[in-house]
N, C-alpha and C positions, 0 to 999 in steps of 0.2 A: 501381760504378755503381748496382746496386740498391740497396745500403746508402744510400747518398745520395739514392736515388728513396721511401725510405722514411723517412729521416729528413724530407725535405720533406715528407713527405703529413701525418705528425706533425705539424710544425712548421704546417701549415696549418688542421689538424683543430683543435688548441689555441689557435688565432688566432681562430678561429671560431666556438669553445666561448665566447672570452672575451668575444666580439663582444656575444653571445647575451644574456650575462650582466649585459653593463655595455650598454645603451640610451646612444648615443653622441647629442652635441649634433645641433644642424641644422645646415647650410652655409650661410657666406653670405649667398647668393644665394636660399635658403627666408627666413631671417629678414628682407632684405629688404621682404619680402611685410607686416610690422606697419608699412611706412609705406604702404602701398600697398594694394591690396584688404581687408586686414589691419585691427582696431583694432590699437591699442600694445600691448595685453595680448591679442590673438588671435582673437579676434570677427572673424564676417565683418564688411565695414563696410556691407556692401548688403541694402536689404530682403530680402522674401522676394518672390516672381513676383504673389503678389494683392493687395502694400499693406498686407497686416493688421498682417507687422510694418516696419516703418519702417528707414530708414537710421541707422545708429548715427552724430551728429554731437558727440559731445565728449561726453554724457553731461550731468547734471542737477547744476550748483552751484553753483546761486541760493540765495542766505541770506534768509533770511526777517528781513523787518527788524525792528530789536530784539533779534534771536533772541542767547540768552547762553550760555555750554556749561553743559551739563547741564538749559537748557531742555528740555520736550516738543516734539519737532520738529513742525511745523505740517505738513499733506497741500497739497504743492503743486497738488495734481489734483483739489481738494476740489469744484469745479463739476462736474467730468464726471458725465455719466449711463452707466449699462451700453449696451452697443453688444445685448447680447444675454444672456439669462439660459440657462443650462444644466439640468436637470431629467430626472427618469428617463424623466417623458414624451417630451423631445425631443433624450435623451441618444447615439441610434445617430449623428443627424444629423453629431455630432461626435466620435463614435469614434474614429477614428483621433487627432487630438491630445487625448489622454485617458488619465493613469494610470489603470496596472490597479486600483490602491488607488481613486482618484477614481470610477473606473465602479461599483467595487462597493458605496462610501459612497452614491453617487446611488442602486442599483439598492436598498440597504436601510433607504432611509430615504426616504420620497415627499416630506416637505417640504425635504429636503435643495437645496440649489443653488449653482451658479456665478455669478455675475455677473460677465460679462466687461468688462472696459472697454478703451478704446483701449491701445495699447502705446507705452510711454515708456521708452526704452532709455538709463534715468539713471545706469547704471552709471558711475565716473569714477575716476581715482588722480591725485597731483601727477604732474606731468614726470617729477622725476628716479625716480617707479616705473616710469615708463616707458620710461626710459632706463637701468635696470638689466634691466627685462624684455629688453628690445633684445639685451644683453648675456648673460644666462640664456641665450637662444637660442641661443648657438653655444658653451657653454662648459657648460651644464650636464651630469649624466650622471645616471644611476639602476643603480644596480643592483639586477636584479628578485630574484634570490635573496635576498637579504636588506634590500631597500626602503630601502637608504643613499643620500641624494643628496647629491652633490659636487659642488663649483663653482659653486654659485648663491648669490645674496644679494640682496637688498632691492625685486624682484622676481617676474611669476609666473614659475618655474623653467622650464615647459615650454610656452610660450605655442602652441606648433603639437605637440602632442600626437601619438605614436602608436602608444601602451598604455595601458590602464586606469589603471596605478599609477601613470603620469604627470599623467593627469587627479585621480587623488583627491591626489598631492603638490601640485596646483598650487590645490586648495583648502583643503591644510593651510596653505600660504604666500600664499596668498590676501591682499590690504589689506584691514587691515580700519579704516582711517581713522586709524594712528596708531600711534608707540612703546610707550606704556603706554594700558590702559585701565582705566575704573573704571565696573561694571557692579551696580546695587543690583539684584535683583529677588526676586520670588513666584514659586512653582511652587503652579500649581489643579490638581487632580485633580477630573476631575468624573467619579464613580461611574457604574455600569452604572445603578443606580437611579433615577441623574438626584440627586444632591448632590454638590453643588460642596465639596470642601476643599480647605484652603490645608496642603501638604503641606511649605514651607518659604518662610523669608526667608533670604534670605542678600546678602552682599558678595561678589561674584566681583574681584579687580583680575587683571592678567596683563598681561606686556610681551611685545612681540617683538623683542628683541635685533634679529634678522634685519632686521629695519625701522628700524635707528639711521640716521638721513639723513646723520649725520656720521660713520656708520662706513665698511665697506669690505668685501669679498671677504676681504682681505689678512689685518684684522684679528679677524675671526669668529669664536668658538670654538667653534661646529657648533649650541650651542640654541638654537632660531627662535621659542619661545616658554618664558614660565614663568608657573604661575600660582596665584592663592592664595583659595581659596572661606573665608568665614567667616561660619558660621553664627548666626543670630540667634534665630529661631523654626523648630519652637515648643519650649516652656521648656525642654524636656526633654534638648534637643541643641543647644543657647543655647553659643557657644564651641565647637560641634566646628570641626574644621576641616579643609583637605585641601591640599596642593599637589601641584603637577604639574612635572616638568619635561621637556619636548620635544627631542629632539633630530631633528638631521638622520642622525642614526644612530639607526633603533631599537633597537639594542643598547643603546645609553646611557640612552635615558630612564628618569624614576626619580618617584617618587610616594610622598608623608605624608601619615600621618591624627593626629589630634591629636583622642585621644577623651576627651572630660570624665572619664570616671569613673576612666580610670585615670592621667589626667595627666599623658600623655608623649607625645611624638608617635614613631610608630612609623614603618615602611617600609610602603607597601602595594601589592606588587606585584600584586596580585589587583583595581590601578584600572584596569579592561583588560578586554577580549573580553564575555563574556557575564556578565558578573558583576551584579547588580543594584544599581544606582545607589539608594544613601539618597537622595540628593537629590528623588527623584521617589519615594520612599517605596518602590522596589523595582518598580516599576508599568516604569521604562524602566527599559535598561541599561546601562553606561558606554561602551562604542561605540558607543552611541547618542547620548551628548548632544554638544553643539552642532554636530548633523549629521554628524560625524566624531570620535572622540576617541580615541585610540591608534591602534595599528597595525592593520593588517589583512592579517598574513602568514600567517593558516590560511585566505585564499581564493585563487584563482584570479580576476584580475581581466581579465575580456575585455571593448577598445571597443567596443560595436555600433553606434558611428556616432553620429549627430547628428539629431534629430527637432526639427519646429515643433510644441512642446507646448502646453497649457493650463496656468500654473500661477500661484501666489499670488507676488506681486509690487508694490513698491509700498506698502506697507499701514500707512505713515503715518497713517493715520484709525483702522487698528485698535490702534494704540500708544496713541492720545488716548482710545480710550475706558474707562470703567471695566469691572474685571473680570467684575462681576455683568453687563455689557450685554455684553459678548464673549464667554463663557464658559457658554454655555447646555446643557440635558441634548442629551446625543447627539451634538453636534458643535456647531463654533464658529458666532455668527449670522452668520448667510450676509450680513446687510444690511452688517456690519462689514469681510469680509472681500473686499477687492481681487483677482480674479486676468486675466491678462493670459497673449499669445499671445508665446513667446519660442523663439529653440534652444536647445537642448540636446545639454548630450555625455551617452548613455547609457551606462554601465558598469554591466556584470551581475558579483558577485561572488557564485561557487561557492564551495562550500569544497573542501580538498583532500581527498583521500582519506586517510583516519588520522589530520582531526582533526575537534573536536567543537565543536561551537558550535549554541544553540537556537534560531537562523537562518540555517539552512545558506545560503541565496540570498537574496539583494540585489538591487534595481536601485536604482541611482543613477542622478539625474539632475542635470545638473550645467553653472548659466547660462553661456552662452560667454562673455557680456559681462564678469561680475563672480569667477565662477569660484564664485560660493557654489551649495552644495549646497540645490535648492530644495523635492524630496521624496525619500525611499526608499522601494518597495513590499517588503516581508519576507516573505519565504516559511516554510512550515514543514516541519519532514522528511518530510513526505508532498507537498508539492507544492504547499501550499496557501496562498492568499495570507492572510494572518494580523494585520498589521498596516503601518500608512501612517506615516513620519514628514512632517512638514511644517515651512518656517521660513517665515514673514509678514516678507520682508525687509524691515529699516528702511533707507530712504533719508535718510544724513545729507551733504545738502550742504555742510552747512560743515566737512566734514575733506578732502575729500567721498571718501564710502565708500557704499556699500552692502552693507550686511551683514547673513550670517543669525546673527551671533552670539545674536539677542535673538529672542522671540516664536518660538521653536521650540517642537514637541511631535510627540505619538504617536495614534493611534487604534488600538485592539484592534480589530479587524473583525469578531471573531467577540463579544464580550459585550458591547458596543457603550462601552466606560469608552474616557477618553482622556484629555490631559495637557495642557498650557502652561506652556511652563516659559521662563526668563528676559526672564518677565512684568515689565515697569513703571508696570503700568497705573495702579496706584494708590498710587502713589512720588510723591514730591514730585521727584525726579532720574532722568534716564533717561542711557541711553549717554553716555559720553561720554571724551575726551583727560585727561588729569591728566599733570601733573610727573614726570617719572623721579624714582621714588625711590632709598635707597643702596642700593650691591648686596648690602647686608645683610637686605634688606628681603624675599626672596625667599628662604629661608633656613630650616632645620624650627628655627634656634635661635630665629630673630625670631619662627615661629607659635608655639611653646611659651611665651615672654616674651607675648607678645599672650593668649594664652588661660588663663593660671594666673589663677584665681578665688579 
């Protein structure tokens, strides 16, 4: 009998350990809840208690007439005036919805400002993302030791989130309006000194398998994204190149660089953690760019809940304008840039003890509506806030998405330089859908044929 009273206790200890490990779906009767107080993809559907921010009713997916893909998207909001400016002067007022990043940008720079405008909760996906998300709900899983997720597909994974690492998977698999995409941009660096340089041109395209509308659960082979940067300017790095591959296993993923000078493309497991991104000239870092890029298994990632923030959103007007008008010394011009009162899922990432990375702390903030990640404040090993990223989401109704894949970047807080990167301001083409091409096409043979000069 006590052999048996022990082998139970075992048997239950190990049940529990596994429980721990593997973040099991929701029931039901919780998913439920996305046709009902719920958006489809997990957003409350009700204001907030003062009106400021509004009822989410279906999201924004009016096409602007004429409008052609790869047009400039036109600012559906382009009447509106600021409801209210933000400034160091009358910055406590609004304290509380205010990154720590943002208070300090106000508190170091006196002409700095917010301009708030009404909230338009244009987030949107087709149906059947939302009828995969429906189904994510009660089938997805995570497992947090090693950040593998299984069982989801063509939806967001964890739409009623409740861990960190489920919120930042559900804006790795995030819509971002499409199967494959083709993204031309500029990355500006604008100097501590106040000079603006163009630190690269490049072709980014990437698919999301995970997002085939004719695929399936069934038929998936775990990559949810691939992608392939080709660089154009300047002269020097004309033909580098890089791909990415994504898996829903971080073990798998895998990453080429294809460097002109020595003509071959190699493996680059070092496109990851704190490693300094060419692409921004070394200024960002590769988990830095488009607000998430690799994994993020040397932190500890804890929910802290959900805040009504202040944050840039909207910013269709600042796509339309040219770099030289948006891209000014010190910070982006304030008259450009849209922000708007939204929630937010807050996730603080620690690192863990034994590893090492040159931003030990994080906070991400992260829209409930659309799942993109809208800023990160970055700490440094003292404690010290250090740097802000930020993405100027594009609203594109006609896929209709809302994404930060475009108009992201960085501020250093302490030397005052900061960045823009997958800039289209001055592209004759911006965001946009393209043709699945062949599966050959994602491939380090296809970037090596592509880049031999």
């Amino acid at each position: 009998m006590q052999n048996n009273a022990f082998l139970n206790t075992c048997v239950l200890t190990l049940t529990l350990a596994g429980m721990s490990l593997a973040q099991a779906a929701v029931s039901p009767e919780q998913a439920a809840r996305l046709k009902t107080e719920l958006t489809p993809l997990g957003g409350e559907r009700a204001g907030n208690a003062d009106g400021s921010i509004p009822p989410w009713n279906g999201g924004y997916t009016k096409v602007a007439p004429g409008y052609k893909a790869g047009d400039k998207r036109a600012d559906p909001f382009a009447g509106e005036k600021p409801l209210y400016s933000i400034k160091a002067s009358n910055m406590e007022q609004y304290a509380s919805g205010l990154a720590e990043g943002t208070k300090l940008l106000l508190k170091k720079y006196p002409d700095y400002r917010l301009d708030v405008y009404p909230t338009h909760r244009s987030a949107a996906a087709p149906q059947w993302v939302y009828d995969n998300t429906g189904k994510n709900a009660t089938r997805a899983t995570l497992d947090v030791e090693t950040e593998k997720v299984a069982s989801a597909y063509g939806g967001i994974p964890f739409p009623i989130p409740d861990n960190g690492a489920q919120v930042l998977w559900n804006y790795r698999l995030s819509w971002q309006g499409g199967e494959t995409i083709s993204a031309p941009f500029d990355t500006w660096l604008m100097t501590a000194g106040g000079k603006k340089v163009q630190a690269t041109r490049a072709l980014f395209s990437y698919q999301f398998p995970y997002y085939s509308e004719s695929g399936s659960l069934e038929n998936f082979a775990g990559k949810y994204q691939v992608g392939k940067l080709l660089t154009e300017l300047p002269s020097s790095k004309a033909g580098e190149g890089l791909m990415t591959h994504w898996d829903m296993d971080p073990a798998n993923r895998a990453a080429w660089q294809y460097l002109v000078g020595q003509r071959r493309v190699r493996r680059a497991p070092n496109i990851a953690y704190d490693t300094p991104d060419f692409v921004t000239s070394g200024v960002g870092l590769f988990d830095e760019a488009f607000m998430l890029f690799g994994p993020t298994d040397r932190y500890d990632l804890k929910l802290a809940g959900k805040k009504e923030l202040i944050v840039p959103y909207n910013n269709n007007r600042a796509g339309l304008a040219k770099s030289d008008d948006l891209v000014k010394p010190n910070f982006l011009n304030p008259d450009l840039v849209r922000w708007e009162k939204h929630r937010v899922w807050v996730v603080e990432a620690t690192l863990k003890s034994g590893k090492r990375h040159v931003v030990p702390h994080r906070t991400y903030y992260v829209d409930e509506d659309s799942w993109q990640i809208l800023m990160v404040d970055g700490y440094d090993a003292q404690g010290k806030l250090g740097r802000q990223m930020y993405s100027l989401t594009l609203l594109a109704p006609d896929l209709p998405a809302l994404t930060a894949q475009v108009m992201w970047g960085s501020y250093n807080l302490d030397t005052g330089a900061y960045f823009l990167n997958a800039s289209s301001n001055d592209l004759a083409v911006q965001y946009q859908t393209i043709a699945k091409p062949s599966a050959s096409f994602y491939t380090p043979d296809a970037m090596a044929n592509e880049n031999m000069r």
